[in-house]
C-alpha positions as CSV (number, residue, x, y, z in Angstrom):
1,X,33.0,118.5,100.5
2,X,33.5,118.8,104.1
3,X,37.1,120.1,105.3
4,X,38.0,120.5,109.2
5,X,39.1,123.9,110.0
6,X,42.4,123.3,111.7
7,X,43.9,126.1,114.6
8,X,47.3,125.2,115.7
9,X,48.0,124.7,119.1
10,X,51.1,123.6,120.6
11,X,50.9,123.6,124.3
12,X,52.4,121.7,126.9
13,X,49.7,120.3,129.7
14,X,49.1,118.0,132.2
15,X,48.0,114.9,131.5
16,X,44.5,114.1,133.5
17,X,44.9,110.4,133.0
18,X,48.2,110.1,133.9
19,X,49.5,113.1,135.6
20,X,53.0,113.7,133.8
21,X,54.1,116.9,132.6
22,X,53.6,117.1,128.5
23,X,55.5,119.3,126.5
24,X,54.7,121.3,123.2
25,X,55.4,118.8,120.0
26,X,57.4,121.4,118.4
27,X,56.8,120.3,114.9
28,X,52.8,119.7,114.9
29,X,49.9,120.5,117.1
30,X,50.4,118.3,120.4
31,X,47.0,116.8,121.1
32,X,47.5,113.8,123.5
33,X,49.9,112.5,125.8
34,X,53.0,110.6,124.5
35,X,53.3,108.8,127.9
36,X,49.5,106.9,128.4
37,X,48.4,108.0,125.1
38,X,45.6,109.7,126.4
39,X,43.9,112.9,124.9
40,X,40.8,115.3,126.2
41,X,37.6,116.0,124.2
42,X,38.3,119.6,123.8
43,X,37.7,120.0,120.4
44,X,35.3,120.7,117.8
45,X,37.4,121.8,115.1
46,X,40.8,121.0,115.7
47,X,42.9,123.6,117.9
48,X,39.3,125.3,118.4
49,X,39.0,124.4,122.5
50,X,35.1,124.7,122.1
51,X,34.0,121.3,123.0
52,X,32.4,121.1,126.2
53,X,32.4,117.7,127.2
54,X,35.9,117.5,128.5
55,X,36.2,113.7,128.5
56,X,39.2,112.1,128.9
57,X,39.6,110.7,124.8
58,X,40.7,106.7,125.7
59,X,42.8,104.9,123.1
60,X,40.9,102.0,121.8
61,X,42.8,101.3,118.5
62,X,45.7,102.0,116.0
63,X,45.0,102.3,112.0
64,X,47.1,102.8,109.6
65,X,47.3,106.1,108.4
66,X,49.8,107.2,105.1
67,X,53.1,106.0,106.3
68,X,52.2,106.5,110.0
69,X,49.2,105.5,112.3
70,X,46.5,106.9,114.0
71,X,45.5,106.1,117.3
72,X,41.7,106.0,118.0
73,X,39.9,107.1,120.5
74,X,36.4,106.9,122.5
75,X,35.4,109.7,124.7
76,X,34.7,108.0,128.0
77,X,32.1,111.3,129.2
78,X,30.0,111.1,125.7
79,X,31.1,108.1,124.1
80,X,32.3,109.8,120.7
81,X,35.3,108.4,118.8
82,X,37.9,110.6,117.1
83,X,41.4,109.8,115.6
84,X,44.5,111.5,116.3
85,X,47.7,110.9,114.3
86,X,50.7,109.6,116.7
87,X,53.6,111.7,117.4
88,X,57.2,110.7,117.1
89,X,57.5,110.6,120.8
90,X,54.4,108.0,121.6
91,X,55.3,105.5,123.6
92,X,55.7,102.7,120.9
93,X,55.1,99.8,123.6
94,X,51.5,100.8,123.9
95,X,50.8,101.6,119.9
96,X,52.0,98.4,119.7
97,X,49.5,96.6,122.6
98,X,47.0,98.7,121.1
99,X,47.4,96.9,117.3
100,X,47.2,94.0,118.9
101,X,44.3,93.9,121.3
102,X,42.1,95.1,118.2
């Protein structure tokens, strides 16, 4: 069985789709921004910053994930999709366009 190594990173960035200034989650690894829901293919293992494609991760999709979602995401420099669970502080608006352009 297959489990992702996970390194816990926290840190507040500038978003390179949108340009706003993104701070640290405080209660989980921040890995996209809550404003454009945009993220950056950094990773291979989570937290690990070893990926170097450095895409800008588009949002494509919401699934449901527990008793949250996920928002999914194609890499837009490789075309690889990952899934990142949403943070309290998403902009619900565009989760919400997202479920329903799927």
């Amino acid at each position: 069985m297959f489990v992702k190594q996970f390194t816990m990173r926290d840190e507040e960035f500038i978003c390179e789709a949108c340009g706003k200034h993104v701070l640290p989650l405080k209660y989980s690894a921040r890995d996209h921004c809550p404003y454009c829901l945009y993220s950056k293919h950094v990773d291979i293992m989570p937290g690990d910053r070893k990926n170097t494609c450095l895409g800008l991760l588009k949002p494509i999709g919401i699934e449901k994930f527990r008793d949250t979602y996920k928002i999914i995401y194609r890499c837009s420099k490789c075309g690889e999709q990952h899934k990142n669970i949403m943070a309290k502080d998403d902009d619900m608006d565009l989760i919400i366009r997202l479920s329903v352009q799927q």
